[in-house]
N, C-alpha and C positions, 0 to 999 in steps of 0.2 A: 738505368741508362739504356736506352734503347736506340742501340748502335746499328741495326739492318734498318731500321727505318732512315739513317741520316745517309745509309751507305745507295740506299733506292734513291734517293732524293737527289742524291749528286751524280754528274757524268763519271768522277773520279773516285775510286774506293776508298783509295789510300786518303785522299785528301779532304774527303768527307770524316776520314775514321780520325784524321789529325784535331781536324775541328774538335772532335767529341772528345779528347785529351789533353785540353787544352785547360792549366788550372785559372778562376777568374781573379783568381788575386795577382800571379806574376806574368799571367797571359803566354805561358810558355805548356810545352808540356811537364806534364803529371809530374814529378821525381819520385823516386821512394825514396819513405814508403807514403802509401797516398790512404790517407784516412776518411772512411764516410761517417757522415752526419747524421744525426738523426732524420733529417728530411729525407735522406738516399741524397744528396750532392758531393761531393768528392772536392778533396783538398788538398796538396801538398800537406806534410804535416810540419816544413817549416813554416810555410805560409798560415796553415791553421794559428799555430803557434805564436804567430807575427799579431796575426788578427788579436789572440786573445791576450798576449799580454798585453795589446795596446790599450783596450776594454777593461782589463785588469791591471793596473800600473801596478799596483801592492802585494799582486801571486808574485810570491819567488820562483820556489821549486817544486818539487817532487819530493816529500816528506817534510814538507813543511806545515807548520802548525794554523795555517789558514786553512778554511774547510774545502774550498774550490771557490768557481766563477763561473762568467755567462758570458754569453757575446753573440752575435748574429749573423747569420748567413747570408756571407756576399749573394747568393743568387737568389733566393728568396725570404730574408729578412728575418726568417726563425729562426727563435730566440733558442738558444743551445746552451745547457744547464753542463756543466761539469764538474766533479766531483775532485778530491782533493790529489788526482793524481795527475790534471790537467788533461793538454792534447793527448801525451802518451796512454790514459784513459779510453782514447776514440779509439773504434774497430780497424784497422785495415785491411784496404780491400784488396785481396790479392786477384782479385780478377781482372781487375784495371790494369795491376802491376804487371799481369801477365801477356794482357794484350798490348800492352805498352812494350815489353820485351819482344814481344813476337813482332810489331810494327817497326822496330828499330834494325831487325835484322833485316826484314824486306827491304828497307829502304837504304840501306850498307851492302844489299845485294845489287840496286837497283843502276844501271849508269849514268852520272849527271845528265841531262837533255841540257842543250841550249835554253837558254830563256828559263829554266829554272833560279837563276841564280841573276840578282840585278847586275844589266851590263851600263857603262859609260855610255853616255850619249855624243861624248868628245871623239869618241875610240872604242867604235863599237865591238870588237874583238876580245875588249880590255872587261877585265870583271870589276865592280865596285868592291876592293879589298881594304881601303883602310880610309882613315876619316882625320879630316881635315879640321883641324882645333882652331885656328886662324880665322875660319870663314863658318863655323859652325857645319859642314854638310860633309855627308860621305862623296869620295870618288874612286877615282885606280891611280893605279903605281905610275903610268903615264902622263897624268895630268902634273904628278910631285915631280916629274923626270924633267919633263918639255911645257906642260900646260900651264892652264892659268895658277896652277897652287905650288911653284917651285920654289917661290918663296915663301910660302909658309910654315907651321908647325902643323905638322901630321904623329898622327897616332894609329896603332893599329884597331883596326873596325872592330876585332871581339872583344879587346880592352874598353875601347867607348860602349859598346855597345852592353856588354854586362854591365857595368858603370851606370850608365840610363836606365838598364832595365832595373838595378837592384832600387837606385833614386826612386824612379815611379813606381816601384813595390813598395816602397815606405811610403808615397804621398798616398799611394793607396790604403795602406795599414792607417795610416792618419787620418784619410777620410774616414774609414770603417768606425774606427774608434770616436772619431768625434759623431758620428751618425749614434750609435750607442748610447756616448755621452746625453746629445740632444732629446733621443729616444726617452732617457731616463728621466729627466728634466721636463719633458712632455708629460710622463705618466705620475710623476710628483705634482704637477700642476693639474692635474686632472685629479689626482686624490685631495688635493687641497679644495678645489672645485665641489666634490660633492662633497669631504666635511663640511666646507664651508654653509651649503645648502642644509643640511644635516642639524650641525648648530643653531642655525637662523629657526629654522623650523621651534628645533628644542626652544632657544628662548623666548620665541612667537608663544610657544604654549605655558613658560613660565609668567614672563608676562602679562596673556590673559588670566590665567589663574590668580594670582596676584591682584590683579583689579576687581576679578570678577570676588576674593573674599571681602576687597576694601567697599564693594561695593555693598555686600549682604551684611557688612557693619554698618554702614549708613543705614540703609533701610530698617535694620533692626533698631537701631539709635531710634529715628524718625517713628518708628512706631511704638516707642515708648516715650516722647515727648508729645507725641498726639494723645496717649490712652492719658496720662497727665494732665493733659489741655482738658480732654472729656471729663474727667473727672471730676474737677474746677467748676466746669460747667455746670454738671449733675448736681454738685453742691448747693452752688448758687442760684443756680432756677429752681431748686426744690424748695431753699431756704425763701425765695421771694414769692410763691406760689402760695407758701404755709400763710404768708402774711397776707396774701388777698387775702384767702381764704376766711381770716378772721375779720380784715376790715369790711366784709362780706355780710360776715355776721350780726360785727357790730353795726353796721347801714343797714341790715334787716331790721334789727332791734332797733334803731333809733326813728325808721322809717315808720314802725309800731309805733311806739311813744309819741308821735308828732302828730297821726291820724286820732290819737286817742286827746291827745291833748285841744287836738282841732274841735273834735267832736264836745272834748268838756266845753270850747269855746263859746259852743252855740246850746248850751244849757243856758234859758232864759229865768227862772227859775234861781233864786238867790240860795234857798235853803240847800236847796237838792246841787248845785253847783258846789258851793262850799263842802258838801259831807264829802266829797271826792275831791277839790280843789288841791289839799294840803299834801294828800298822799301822793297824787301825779305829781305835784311839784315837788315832791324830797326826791319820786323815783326818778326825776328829768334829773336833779342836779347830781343825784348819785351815778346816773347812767354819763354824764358828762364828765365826772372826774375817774372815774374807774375806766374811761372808755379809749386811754392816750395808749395807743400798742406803740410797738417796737418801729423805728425807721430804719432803713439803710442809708450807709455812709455815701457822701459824693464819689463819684469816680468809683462807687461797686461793683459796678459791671465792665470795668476794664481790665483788658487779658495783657496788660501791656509787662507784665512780671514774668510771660513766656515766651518774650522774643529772645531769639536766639542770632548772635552774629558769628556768623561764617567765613569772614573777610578773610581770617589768619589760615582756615581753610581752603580757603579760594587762591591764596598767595600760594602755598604751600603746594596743593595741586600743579599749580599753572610752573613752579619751579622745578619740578619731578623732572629727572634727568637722570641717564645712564651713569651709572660709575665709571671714572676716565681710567682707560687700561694702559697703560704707558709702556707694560712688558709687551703687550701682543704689538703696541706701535715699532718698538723697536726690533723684536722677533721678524715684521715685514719688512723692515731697512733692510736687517740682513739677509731673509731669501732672494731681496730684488739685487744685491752684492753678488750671492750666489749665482743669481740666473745671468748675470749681466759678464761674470768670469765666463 
């Protein structure tokens, strides 16, 4: 706390040094004993105290079997860890405490000045000493005597006025603690937030996996009803090539026989036709019944035994859908109950 630098800044010592004693939770000076923070900011230690249990509703005491709590610095927001002995825990600072004592005798040494103190604007002589319940506003004892407030209810100004200050020190503690609150509630949604991302990822990459095995099952399937199909094929064009092959032969041989029988034809020549006539014609009828090879059946060359229907596949696919999670739906009703308390 660097109190010569607030004391340069201002025309007045004292009333600069007042500012920098000034605690922000009850807007008054310091009390003891006044405890600092970990940031170096200064607290009353009821006001600390105010703060933290508001932050903490569930810390009891001091020796009590909760471990400690947190809470935040009215002036700069840091988060302030304490341990299970609570405020009484925090350092005090007796140097505050001290300059506070020395400040308080100066100013008990000091003689009221005029115009230190608010005067009536009714009765300018008159000081503002007590406050007026009636009409809500401070005035003097003149205005209750002869003024406009003699018929009212009056109360004395430091009754009201502690009264007010303690009021707006609790909406303060209230604020504090509900900013905490919200604080927390912020960084629960932000951890929900990157889970959230986190998981998505993870089941992005189960998911691909997932596919990408269903996928190297198809493929491997599909390449063994293809080696299947070839196979078939191999069979069948081998088995129907074997059979040119021979009807080949036998149109070789038979194309022999016919050139020779042509040629017996034109033997003019009765004797010399006849010595060869008998034997061509046993070898033609013999080459004619010996000559009936093997056919193929109708519809031999159809592959239609390796079609394959996919339909129940293609349903089944196209039906693929996440498992419905009914815990996680209900789980989100109740943090949006939570956020919404």
């Amino acid at each position: 706390m660097d109190f010569q630098a607030g004391i340069l800044q201002d025309g007045s010592p004292m009333e600069s040094l007042e500012k920098q004693l000034i605690c922000p939770i009850c807007l008054e000076m310091f009390s003891k004993p006044v405890v600092i923070l970990p940031c170096q900011h200064n607290l009353c230690r009821k006001c600390a105290n105010d703060v933290f249990q508001a932050a903490n509703p569930y810390w009891q005491s001091r020796g009590s079997v909760i471990s400690g709590g947190r809470f935040r610095c009215p002036s700069c927001r840091h988060e302030v860890l304490l341990d299970r002995h609570g405020v009484y825990g925090l350092q005090r600072n007796l140097l505050v405490e001290n300059i506070i004592d020395i400040y308080k005798q100066e100013c008990s040494s000091r003689p009221l000045k005029k115009g230190e103190h608010p005067m009536c604007k009714e009765h300018e002589d008159e000081r503002i000493n007590i406050y007026c319940i009636t009409c809500e506003v401070p005035t003097c004892s003149m205005c209750k005597v002869f003024g406009a407030h003699k018929e009212c209810e009056v109360a004395p100004l430091d009754t009201i006025f502690q009264g007010q200050k303690t009021e707006l020190n609790n909406c303060i503690s209230m604020l504090v603690a509900g900013n905490d609150r919200i604080q927390t509630i912020i960084s629960q949604l932000e951890d929900s937030c990157r889970s959230t991302e986190e998981n998505s990822e993870a089941a992005k990459r189960e998911l691909c996996s997932r596919f990408d095995a269903l996928a190297a099952l198809l493929e491997e399937k599909k390449s063994e009803l293809l080696q299947r199909i070839t196979h078939e094929q191999s069979d069948k064009t081998d088995f129907v090539q074997g059979l040119i092959r021979r009807y080949k032969e036998q149109l070789e041989k038979s194309s022999r026989l016919v050139e020779t029988a042509i040629q017996a034809m034109e033997e003019t020549g009765g004797a010399t036709f006849l010595m060869n006539a008998k034997q061509l014609i046993k070898t033609i009828v013999e080459a004619s019944k010996g000559g009936r090879l093997e056919k193929i059946e109708h519809g031999y060359e159809s592959m239609d035994a390796f079609s394959v229907s996919l339909d129940h596949l293609a349903e089944a696919v196209s039906a693929l859908d996440f498992d419905p999670a009914e815990e996680d739906e209900e789980y989100f009703d109740g943090e949006e109950e939570e956020v919404e308390e």
